[in-house]
N, C-alpha and C positions, 0 to 999 in steps of 0.2 A: 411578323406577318408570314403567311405561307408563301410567299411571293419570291424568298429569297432564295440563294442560289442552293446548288442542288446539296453541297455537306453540310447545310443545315447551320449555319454561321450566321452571324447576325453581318449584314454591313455595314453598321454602323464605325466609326472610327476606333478603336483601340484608347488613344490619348485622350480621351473626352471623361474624364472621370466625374465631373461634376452635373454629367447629364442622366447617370446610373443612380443620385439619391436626388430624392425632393428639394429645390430651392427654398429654403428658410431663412425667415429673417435674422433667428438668431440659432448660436449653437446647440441649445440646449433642446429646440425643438425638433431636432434633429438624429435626437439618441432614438435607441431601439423601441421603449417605453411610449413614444410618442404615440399617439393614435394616428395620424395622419401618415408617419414613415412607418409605421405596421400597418396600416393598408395598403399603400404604395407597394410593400416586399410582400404581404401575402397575394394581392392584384397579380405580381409578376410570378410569383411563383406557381399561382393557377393558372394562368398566361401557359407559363414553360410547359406545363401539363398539360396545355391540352382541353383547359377548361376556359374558355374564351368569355363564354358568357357570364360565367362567374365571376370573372377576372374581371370585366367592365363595371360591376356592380361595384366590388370593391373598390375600383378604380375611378366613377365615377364620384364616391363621394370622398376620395381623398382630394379629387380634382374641385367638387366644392369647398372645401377648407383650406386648399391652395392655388385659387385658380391661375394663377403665374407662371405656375411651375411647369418649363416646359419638358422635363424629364415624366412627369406625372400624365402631361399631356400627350406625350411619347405613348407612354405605356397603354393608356386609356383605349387613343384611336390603333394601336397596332391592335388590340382588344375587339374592339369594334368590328374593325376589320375581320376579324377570324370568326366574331358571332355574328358576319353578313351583314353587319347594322353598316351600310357604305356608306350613306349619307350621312350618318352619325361622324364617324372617319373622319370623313373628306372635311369635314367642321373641325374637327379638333386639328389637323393635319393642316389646313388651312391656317389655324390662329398660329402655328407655327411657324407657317409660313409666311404669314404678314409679319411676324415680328422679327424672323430671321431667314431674308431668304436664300442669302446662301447655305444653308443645310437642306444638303443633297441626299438626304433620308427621307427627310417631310417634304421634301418635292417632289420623290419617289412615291411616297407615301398618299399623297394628293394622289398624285397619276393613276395611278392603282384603285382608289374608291372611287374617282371621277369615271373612270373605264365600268368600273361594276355598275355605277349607277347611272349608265347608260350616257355619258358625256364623250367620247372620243376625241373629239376635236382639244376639249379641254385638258384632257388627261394627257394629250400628245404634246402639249405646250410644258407643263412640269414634268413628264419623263424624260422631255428632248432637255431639259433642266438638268436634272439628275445624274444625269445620263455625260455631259458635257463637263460637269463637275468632276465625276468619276469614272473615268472613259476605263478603268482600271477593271469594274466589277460590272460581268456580264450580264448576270439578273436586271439590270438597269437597260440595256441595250436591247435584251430580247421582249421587253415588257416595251417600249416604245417602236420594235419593229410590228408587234403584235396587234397595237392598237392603230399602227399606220395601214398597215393592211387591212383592218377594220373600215378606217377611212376610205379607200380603195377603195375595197366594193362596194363600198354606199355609195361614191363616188360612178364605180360601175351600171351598181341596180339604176341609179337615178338617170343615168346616160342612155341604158336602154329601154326605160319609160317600160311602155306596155308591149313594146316588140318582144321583150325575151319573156323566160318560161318564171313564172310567178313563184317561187318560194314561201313555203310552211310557216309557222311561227320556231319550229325545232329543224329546217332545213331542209323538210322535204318536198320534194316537185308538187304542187298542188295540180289537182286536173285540171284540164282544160275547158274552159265556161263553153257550151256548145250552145245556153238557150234553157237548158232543160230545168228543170224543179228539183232540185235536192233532193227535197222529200221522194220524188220521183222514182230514184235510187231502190229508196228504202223500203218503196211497196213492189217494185220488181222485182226483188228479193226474196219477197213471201212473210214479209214483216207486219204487212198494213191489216 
C-alpha cells in the first residue's frame, strides 16, 4: 500500500514466510505451474509495478479459487487500496481481520480504507490497533494521529454550529449568505 513508511519497506514481519505464497491444501498446488500461485505472483508483481488495478483483477480471481487464503487476501486488498477501490479494501482487510485479529498489518490495513472511505471514527479504532501492536513502525502512528485530528475538527466544525466561517467541499472559505440570489452574482457580472 502507499501508506507505508517513507524507504518504501513493506511492514509487514520478515519471519512470516507462509503469508508471501497462497494457503494450499496440498503441496502440489502449490508449485509454480499452478494457476492460482501464477496469479497470486503475477497479481504481486503488477502490485510492485505499479499497476494496482491490474494487480486486483489477477488477484481477484486467484482470491476466488482460494478464498481462505489470507496471503492472497493480503495481496488483493493492499491492490484495492492502490486502485482507490477502499471499500473494496476495507472488505477484504476486514475478513482478515475477523479471522486473525491480531495482525497488526490488516488492522493497519482496515484503518487506512475506513479513513479513505470516509469512516474516521472507525479507521481510529484499528489504527489505534495497529499501532499498539507495533509502537516500533511510525507509518502506524502518523496514520492514526492523522485520522485523530480528522476527528478533531469535526469534532470542532460541529461545536461551532453555524457561528464560525462555513468551509468548501475542497477547504475553501465559502462567502458569506448576505440574503442575496446566487444567480444575482452572475448577472452583476455582465453574464445574464
Amino acid at each position: 500500500m502507499s501508506e507505508g513508511p517513507a524507504d518504501g519497506q513493506d511492514s509487514r514481519r520478515e519471519q512470516e514466510p507462509a503469508r508471501h505464497a497462497p494457503e494450499t491444501a496440498g503441496d502440489s498446488r502449490a508449485e509454480p505451474g499452478h494457476d492460482t500461485y501464477d496469479l497470486y505472483r503475477r497479481g504481486l508483481d503488477l502490485l510492485r509495478r505499479g499497476s494496482a488495478a491490474a494487480a486486483a483483477q489477477l488477484l481477484e480471481r486467484a482470491a476466488a479459487a482460494e478464498p481462505n487464503s489470507r496471503s492472497i487476501l493480503e495481496a488483493l486488498a493492499r491492490a484495492q487500496f492502490d486502485a482507490r477501490r477502499y471499500a473494496a479494501a476495507a472488505g477484504n482487510f476486514r475478513r482478515i481481520v475477523e479471522a486473525s485479529p491480531s495482525d497488526d498489518y490488516a488492522q493497519f490495513g482496515l484503518g487506512l480504507a475506513l479513513a479513505r472511505t470516509g469512516d474516521p471514527r472507525a479507521a481510529a479504532e484499528h489504527l489505534a490497533l495497529a499501532a499498539a501492536m507495533r509502537p516500533d513502525l511510525r507509518h502506524y502512528a502518523d496514520a492514526l494521529r492523522g485520522v485523530r485530528a480528522t476527528l478533531r475538527a469535526r469534532a470542532h466544525e460541529r461545536a461551532e454550529g453555524g457561528m464560525g466561517r462555513r468551509v468548501g467541499p475542497r477547504g475553501e472559505p465559502e462567502a458569506e449568505d448576505k440574503g442575496e440570489n446566487p444567480d444575482d452574482s452572475e448577472r452583476m457580472s455582465g453574464d445574464a
